[in-house]
C-alpha positions as CSV (number, residue, x, y, z in Angstrom):
1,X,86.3,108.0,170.7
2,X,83.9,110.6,169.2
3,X,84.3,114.1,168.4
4,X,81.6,116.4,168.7
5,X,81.1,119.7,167.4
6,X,78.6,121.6,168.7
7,X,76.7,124.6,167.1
8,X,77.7,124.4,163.9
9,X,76.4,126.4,161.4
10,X,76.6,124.8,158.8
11,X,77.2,125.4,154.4
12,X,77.1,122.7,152.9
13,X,76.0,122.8,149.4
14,X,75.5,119.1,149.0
15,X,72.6,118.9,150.6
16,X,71.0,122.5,150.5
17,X,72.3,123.3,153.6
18,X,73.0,127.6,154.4
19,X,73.8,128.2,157.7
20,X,71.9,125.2,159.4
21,X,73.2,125.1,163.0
22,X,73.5,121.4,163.9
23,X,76.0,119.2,165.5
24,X,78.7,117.1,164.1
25,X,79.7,114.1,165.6
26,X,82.7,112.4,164.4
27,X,84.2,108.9,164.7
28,X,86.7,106.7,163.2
29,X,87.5,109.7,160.6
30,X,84.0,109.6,159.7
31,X,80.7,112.1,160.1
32,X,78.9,109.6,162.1
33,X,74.5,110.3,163.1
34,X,74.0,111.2,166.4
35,X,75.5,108.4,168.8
36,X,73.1,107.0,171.4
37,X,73.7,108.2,174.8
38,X,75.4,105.8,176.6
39,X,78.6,106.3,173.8
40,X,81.1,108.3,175.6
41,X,82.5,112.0,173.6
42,X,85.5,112.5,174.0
43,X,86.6,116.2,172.6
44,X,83.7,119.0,172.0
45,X,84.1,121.9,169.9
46,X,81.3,124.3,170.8
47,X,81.4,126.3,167.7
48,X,78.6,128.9,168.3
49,X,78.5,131.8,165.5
50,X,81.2,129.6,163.7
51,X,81.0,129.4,159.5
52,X,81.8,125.7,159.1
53,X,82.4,123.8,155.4
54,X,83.9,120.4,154.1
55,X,87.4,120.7,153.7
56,X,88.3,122.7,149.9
57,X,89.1,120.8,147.2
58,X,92.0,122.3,144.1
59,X,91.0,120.4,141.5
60,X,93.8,122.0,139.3
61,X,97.0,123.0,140.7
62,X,100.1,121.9,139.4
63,X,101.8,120.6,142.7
64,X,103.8,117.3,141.4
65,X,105.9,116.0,138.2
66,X,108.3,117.2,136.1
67,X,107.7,120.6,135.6
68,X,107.0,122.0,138.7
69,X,110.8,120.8,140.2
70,X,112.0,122.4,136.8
71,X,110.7,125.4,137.9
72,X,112.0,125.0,141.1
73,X,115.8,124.5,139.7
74,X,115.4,127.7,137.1
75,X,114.1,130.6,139.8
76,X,116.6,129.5,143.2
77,X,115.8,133.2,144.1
78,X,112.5,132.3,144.6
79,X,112.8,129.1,146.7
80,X,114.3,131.1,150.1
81,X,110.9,130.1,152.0
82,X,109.6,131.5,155.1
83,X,110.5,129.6,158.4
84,X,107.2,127.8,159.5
85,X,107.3,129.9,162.6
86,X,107.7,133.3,161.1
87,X,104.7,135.6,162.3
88,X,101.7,136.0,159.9
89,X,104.0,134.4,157.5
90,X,101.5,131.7,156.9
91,X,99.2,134.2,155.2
92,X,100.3,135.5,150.9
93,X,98.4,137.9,149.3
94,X,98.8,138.6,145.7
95,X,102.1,139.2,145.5
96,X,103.9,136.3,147.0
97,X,106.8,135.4,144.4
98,X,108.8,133.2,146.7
99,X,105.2,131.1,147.0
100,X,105.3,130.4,143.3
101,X,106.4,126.8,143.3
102,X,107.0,126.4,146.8
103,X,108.6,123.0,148.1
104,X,106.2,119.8,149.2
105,X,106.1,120.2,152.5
106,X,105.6,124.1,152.4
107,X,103.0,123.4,149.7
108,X,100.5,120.8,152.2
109,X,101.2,123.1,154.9
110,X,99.8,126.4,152.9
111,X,96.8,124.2,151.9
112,X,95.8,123.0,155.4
113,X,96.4,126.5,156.6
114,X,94.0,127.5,154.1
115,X,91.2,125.3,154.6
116,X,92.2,123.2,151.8
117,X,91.9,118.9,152.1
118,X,92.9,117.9,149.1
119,X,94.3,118.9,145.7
120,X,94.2,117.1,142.1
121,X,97.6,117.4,139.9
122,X,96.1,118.2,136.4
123,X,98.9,117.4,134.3
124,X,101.0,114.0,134.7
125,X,102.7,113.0,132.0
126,X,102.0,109.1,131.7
127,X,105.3,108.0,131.4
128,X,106.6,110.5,134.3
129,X,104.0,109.4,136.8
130,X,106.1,107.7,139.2
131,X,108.4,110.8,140.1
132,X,105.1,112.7,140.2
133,X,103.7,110.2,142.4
134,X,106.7,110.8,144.6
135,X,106.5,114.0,144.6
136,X,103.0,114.2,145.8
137,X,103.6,111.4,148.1
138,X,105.7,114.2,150.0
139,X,103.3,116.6,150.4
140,X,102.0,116.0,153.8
141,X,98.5,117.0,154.9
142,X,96.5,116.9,152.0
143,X,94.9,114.0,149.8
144,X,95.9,114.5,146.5
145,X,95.1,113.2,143.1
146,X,96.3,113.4,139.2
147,X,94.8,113.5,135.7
148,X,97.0,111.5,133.2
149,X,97.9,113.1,130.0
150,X,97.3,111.8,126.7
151,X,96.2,113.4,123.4
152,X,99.7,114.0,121.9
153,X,101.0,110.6,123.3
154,X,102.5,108.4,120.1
155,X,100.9,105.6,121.1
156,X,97.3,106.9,120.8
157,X,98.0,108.9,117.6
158,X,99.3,106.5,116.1
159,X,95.9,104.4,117.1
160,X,93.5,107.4,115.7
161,X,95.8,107.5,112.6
162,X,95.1,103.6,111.8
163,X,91.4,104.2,112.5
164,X,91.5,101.9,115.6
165,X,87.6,101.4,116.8
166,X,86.7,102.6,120.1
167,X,86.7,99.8,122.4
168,X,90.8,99.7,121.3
169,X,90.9,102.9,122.3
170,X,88.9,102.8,125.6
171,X,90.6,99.5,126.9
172,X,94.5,101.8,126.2
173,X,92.5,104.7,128.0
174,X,91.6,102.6,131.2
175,X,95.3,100.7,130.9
176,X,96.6,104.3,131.2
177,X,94.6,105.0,134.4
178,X,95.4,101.8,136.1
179,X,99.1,102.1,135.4
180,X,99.3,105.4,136.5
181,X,97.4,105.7,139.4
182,X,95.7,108.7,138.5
183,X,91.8,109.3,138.2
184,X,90.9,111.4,135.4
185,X,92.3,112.1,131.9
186,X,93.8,115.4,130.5
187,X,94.4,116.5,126.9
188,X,96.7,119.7,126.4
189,X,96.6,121.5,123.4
190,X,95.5,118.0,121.6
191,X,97.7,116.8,118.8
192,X,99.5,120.8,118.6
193,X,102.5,119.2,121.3
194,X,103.3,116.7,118.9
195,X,103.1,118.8,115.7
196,X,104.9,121.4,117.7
197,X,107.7,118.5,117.0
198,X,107.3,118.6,113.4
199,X,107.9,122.4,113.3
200,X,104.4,123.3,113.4
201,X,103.7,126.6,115.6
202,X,99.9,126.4,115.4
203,X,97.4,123.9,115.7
204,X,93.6,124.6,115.2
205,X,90.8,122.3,115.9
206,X,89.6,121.3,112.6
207,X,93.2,121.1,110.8
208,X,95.1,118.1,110.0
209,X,98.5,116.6,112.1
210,X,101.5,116.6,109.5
211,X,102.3,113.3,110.0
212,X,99.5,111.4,111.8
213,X,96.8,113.5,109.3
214,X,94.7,113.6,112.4
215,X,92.8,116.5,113.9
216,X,92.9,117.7,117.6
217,X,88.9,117.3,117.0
218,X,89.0,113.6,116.5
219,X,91.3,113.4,119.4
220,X,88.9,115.3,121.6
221,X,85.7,113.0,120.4
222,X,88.0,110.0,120.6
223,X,89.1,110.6,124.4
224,X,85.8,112.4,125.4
225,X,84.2,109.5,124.3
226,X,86.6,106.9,126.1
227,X,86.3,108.5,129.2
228,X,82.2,108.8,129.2
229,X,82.4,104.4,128.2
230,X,84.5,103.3,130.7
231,X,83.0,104.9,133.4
232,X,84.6,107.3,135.3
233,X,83.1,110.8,137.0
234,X,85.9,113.0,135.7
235,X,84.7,114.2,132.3
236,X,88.3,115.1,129.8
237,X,90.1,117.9,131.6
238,X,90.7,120.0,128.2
239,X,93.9,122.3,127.6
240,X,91.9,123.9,124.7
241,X,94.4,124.6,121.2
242,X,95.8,128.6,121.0
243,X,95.9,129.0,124.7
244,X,96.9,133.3,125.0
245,X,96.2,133.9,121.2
246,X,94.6,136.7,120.4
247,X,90.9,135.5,118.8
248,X,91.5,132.2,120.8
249,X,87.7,132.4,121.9
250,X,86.5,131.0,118.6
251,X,88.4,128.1,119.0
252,X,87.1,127.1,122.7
253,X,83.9,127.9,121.4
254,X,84.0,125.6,118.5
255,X,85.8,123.0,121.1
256,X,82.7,122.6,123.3
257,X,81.1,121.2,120.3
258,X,83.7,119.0,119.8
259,X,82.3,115.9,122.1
260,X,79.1,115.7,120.7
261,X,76.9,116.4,124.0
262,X,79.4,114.3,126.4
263,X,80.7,116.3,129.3
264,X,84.0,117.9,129.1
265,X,85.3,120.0,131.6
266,X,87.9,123.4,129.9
267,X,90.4,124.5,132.3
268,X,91.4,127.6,133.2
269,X,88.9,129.4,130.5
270,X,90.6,132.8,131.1
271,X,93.8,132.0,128.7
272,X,91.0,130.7,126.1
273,X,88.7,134.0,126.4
274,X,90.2,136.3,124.3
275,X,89.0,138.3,121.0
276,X,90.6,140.8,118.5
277,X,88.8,143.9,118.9
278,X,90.2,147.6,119.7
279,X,93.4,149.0,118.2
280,X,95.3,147.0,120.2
281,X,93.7,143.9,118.8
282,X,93.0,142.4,122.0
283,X,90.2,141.9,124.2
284,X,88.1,140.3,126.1
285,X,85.6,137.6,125.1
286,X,84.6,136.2,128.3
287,X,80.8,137.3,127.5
288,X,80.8,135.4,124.1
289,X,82.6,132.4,126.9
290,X,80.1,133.0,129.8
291,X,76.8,132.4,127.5
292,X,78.4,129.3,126.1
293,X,79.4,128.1,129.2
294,X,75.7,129.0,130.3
295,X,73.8,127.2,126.9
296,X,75.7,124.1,126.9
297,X,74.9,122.3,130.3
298,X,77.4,119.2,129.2
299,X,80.4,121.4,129.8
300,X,82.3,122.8,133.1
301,X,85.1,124.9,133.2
302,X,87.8,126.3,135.6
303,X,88.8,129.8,135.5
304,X,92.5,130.0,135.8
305,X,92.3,133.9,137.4
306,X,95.6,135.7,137.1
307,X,96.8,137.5,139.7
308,X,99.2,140.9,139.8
309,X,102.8,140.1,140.7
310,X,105.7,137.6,140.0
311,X,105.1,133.8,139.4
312,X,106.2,131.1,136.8
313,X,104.6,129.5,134.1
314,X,104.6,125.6,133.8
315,X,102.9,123.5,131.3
316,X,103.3,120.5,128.7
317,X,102.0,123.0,126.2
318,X,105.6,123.7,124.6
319,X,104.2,125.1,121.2
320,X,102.8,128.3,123.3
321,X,106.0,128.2,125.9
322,X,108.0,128.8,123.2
323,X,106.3,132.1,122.0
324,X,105.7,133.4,125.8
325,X,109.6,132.7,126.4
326,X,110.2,135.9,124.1
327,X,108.4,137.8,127.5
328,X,109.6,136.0,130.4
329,X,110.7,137.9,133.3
330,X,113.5,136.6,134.8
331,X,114.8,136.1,131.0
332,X,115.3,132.3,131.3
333,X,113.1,129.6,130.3
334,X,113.0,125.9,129.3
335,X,111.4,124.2,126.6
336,X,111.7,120.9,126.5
337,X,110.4,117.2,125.0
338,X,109.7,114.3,127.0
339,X,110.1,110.8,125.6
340,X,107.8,110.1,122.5
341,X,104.7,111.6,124.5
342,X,104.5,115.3,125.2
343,X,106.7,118.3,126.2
344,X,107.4,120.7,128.8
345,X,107.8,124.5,128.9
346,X,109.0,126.6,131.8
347,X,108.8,130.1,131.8
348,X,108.7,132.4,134.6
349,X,106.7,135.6,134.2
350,X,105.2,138.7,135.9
351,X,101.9,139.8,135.7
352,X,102.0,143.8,136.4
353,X,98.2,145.6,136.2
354,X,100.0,149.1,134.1
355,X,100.0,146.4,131.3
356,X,97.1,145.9,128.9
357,X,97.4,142.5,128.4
358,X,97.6,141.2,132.2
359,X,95.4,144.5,133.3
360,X,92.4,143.1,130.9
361,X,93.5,139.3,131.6
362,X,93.0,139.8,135.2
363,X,89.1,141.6,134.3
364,X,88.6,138.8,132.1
365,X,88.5,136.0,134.3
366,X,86.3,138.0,136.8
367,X,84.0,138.3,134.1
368,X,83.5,134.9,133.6
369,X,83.1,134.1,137.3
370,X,80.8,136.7,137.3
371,X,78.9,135.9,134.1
372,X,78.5,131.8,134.3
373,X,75.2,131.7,136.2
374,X,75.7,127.8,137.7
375,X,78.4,127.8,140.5
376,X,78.2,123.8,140.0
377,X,79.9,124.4,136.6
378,X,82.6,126.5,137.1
379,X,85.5,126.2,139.9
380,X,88.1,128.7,141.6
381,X,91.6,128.2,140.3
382,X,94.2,129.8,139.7
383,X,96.1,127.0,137.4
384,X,98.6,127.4,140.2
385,X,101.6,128.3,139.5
386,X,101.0,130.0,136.2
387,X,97.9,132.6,136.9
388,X,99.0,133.1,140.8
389,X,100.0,130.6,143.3
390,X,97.3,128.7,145.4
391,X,98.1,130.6,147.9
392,X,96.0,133.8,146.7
393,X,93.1,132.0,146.8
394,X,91.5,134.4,149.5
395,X,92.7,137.4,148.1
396,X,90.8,135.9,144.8
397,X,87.4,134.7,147.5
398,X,87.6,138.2,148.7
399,X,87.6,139.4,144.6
400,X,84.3,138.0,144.0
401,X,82.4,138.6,147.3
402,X,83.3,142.2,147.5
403,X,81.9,144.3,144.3
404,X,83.9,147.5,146.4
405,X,86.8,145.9,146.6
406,X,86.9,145.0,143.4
407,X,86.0,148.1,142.0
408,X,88.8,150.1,143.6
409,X,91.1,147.2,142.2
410,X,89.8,147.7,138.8
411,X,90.3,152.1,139.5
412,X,94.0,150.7,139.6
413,X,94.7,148.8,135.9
414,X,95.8,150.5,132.7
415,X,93.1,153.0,131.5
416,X,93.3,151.1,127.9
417,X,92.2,148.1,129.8
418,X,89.6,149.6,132.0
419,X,87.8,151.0,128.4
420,X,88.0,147.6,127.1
421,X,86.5,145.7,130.4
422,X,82.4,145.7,131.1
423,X,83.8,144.6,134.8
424,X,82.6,147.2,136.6
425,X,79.1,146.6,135.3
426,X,78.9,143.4,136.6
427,X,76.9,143.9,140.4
428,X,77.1,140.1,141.5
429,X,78.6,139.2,144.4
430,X,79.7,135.8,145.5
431,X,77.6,134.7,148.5
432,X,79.3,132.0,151.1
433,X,77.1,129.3,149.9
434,X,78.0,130.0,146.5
435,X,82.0,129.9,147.1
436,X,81.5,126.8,149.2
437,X,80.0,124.9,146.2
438,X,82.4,126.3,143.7
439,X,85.6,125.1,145.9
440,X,83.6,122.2,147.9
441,X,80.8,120.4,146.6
442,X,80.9,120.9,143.2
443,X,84.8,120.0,142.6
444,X,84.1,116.6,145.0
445,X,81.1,116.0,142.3
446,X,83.1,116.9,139.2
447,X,85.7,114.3,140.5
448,X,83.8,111.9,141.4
449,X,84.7,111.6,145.5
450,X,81.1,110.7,146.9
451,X,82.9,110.9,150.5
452,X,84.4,114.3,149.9
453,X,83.0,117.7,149.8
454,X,79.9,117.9,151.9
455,X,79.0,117.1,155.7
456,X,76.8,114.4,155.7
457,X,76.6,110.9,157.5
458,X,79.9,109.1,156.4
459,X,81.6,111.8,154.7
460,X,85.3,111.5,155.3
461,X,85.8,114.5,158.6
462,X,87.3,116.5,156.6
463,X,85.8,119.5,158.1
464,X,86.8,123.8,158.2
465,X,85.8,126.4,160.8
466,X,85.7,130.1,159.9
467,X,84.9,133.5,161.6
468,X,82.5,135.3,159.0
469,X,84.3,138.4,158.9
470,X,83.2,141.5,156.3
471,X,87.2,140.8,154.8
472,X,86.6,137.6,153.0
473,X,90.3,137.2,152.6
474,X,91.4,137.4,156.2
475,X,89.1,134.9,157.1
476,X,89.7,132.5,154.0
477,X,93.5,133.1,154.7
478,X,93.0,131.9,158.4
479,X,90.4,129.3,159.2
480,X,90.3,128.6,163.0
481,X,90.1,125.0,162.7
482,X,90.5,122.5,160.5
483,X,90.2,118.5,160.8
484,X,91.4,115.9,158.5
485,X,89.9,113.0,158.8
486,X,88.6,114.1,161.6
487,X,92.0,115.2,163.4
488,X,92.5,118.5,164.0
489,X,95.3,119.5,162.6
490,X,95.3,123.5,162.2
491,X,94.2,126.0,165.0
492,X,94.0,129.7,164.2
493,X,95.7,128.9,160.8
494,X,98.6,127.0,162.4
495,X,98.8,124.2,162.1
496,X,99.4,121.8,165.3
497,X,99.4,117.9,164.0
498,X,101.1,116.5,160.8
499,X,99.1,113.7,158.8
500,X,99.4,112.6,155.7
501,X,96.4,112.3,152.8
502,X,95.3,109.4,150.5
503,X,95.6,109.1,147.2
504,X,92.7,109.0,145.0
505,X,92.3,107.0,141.6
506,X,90.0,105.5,139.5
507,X,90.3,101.9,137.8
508,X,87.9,100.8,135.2
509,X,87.9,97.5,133.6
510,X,89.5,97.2,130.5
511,X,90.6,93.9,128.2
512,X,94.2,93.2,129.5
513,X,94.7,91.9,126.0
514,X,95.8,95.3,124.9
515,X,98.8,94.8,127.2
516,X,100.2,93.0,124.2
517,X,100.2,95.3,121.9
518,X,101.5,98.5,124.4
519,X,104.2,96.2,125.5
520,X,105.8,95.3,121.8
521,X,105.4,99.5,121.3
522,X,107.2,100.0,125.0
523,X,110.2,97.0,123.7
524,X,110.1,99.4,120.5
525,X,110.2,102.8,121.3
526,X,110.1,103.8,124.9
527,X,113.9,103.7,127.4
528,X,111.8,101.7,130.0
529,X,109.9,99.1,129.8
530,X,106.3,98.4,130.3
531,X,106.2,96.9,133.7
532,X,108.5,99.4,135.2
533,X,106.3,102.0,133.5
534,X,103.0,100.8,135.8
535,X,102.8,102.0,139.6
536,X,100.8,99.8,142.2
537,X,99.2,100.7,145.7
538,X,101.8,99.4,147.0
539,X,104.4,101.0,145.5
540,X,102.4,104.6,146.4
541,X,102.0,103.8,150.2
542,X,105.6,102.1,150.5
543,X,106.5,104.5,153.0
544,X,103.6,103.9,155.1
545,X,102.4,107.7,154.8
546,X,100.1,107.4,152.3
547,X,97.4,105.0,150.9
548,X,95.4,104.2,147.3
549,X,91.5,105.1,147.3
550,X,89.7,104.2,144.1
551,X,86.3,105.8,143.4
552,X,85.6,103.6,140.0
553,X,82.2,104.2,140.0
554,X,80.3,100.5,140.7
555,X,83.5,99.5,142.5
């Protein structure tokens, strides 16, 4: 049966498309050309005057593994969560603390609500992967994805630290993606969560590891490197080293240089923008940022916005959870290691705009979305939970459309803050074409899902109708439709059929020889062994909710 809409006026970024008004016919969960006319439709949306956009795409948000049920288990006065039939409860602005880490189901059902298809975990531990797995596995609605962590692993340190040549490294990369199911690579604060184990409390690019006498910049060139040979989309998701340190700037500067030309994505560049100046001996770099971003085409970034009111922090970057657990708010936190590969740190906190740090923070990363000129190379986040939860997204849409809006928002911060920001000088204003590439197009690119992201023939129907409206957050925060797969599954932001996603990964060759080798370290060092430690498809879609899509590029 086919599904037409009719009228649409269409963004699609993808193919240069702003406000075409065309039809959309749909079969088979597919965006199909126009049937002949002896094929029968069977619904029809006529969606004159309609706004309508491939479904969004998250490509950070911390919605599986470890951490986030940490979080969950340390802030139980957060978790009392609205009843899915409260009134206009499907709708958080910027202050929605009980939203922070909000459970799996309540966390598919805010995305859908908003608009949003799919979201990519950026932070799975390698040898936590299954329970993240699981975890995303119960989050209906939404496809959803992961980047595997490495970078402060043992078993790769120990590999840069014996000089291992590439191709050793590159086949233990592509091992790591195939065992994990995940379809991009992350580094966090390369080699500093390991020397945060051999009580260091600082860890700059160029300087050596204690023990493995390696530098996070050899890491960076190694991995960077690994992922351009084997092939996949996803450049290295960076955590950059001296995330929220004053002067940081410096360092993420000196890290886009660190992959000699091959693209690296930085995420959220707003805890990596900041400078020394003023008595106060912090500011804001995002201008210093914003040119860089702007020079050096090979590199994309994610902003990582904060937002005003209560949330939790939670990231494998223990070495700077243990300083911020000094300011927590509730005073409680958790810093902890995980098996020989990386750490965890918990700590809940509450950004408040009569402070000068989280007043300029909040300018800051509006700077740089206002400053980087390419919307292709930069990408709306929040690093749910720890800037804002996901679900402030339209409050944030609403942020950069609006230069009045946020103007009086700005009239509202600490006064130190206000001297120290150039915010209000910035005039640009986001249009619709330019927020649909930043949260559709461009992430689906970046990712490397050809069938996600856009509107044309054999896209995946994963499709969003808005109701232009002059308050960009009321009608981000409440699309009138939205198809899955070409289902429709929300109407007027509730939603009115459960599905479940896919899962997408990537799987480059690699020389199953080095299986030798990582299981004699696994028989060594790890409490599991090797074979328990890979995930197959089948193993992911057990339950018969969800199935494995790999977008290997030749495959």
């Amino acid at each position: 049966m086919i599904t037409l809409l009719k009228n649409a006026k269409v963004i699609d970024p993808a193919h240069h498309k702003d406000g075409v008004v065309q039809d959309i016919y749909i079969r088979d969960g597919r965006i199909i050309v126009k049937p002949a006319d002896s094929e029968k439709i069977g619904q029809v949306h006529d969606l004159n005057g309609k706004i309508v956009m491939a479904g969004a795409i998250d490509m950070h948000s911390h919605i599986g593994g470890g951490k986030v049920n940490i979080a969950r288990m340390l802030l139980p006065e957060y978790q009392a969560m609205r009843k899915l039939d409260e009134p206009e409860a499907h709708i958080c602005g910027a202050n929605c603390s009980h939203h922070a880490t909000p459970n799996t189901t309540d966390t598919g059902m805010r995305y859908i609500e908003m608009g949003y298809t799919a979201a990519f975990e950026p932070a799975i531990l390698a040898v936590n992967a299954r329970q993240a797995h699981m975890e995303m596995g119960d989050t209906p609605m939404i496809d959803k994805g992961g980047y595997a962590m490495l970078g402060n692993d043992d078993y790769l340190l120990r590999l840069l630290s014996q000089n291992a040549d590439q191709k050793t490294i590159n086949d233990y990369v592509a091992w790591t993606l195939h065992a994990t199911q995940t379809i991009g690579i992350k580094v966090v604060n390369p080699g500093g969560i390991s020397a945060f184990k051999f009580n260091e409390r600082r860890q700059d690019l160029d300087q050596q590891h204690s023990y493995y006498h390696i530098t996070p910049r050899r890491i960076l060139q190694a991995l960077s490197r690994a992922v351009n040979e084997i092939g996949i989309a996803k450049p290295l998701h960076v955590h950059c080293n001296n995330l929220g340190v004053a002067g940081n700037f410096q360092t993420t500067l000196d890290t886009m240089g660190a992959s000699d030309g091959l693209p690296m994505h930085l995420t959220h560049i707003q805890f990596h923008s900041y400078g020394t100046e003023g008595d106060k001996k912090f500011s804001s770099a995002a201008a210093n940022i914003a040119e860089a971003i702007n020079s050096n085409k090979h590199i994309t970034a994610d902003v990582g916005q904060i937002l005003f009111g209560q949330t939790v922090t939670a990231s494998g970057d223990n070495m700077m959870q243990h300083l911020n657990a000094k300011v927590a708010n509730p005073k409680k936190s958790v810093i902890m290691d995980i098996e020989c590969d990386a750490g965890c740190g918990v700590v809940p906190f509450k950004y408040r705009d009569e402070n000068y740090v989280n007043a300029l923070q909040w300018a800051i990363g509006l700077e740089v979305f206002l400053s980087v000129d390419d919307p292709w190379r930069v990408f709306l986040t929040t690093d749910h939970p720890n800037g804002a939860p996901f679900t402030s997204y339209p409050h944030l849409i609403r942020l950069l459309m609006d230069k009045t809006f946020r103007n009086d928002a700005f009239d509202k911060l600490n006064l130190d803050a206000q001297a120290m920001s150039n915010l209000k000088s910035l005039d640009r204003e986001y249009s619709l074409y330019e927020i649909a590439t930043m949260t559709r197009s461009a992430p689906a690119k970046l990712i490397g899902l050809q069938d996600r992201g856009h509107l044309g023939i054999g896209a995946a129907a994963d499709i969003t109708v808005y109701t232009d409206q002059a308050d960009k957050e009321a009608m981000f925060a409440k699309p009138d439709l939205v198809f899955k797969d070409g289902e429709l599954v929300v109407k007027e932001g509730k939603v009115v059929k459960v599905v479940w996603g896919a899962t997408h990964t990537a799987k480059p060759s690699f020389d199953v020889g080095v299986e030798k080798d990582i299981k004699q370290y696994f028989d060594r060092y790890h409490t599991m062994q090797m074979n328990n430690f890979k995930i197959s498809n089948d193993q992911i879609a057990e339950d018969g909710r969800n199935h494995v899509i790999n977008h290997t590029q030749g495959s």
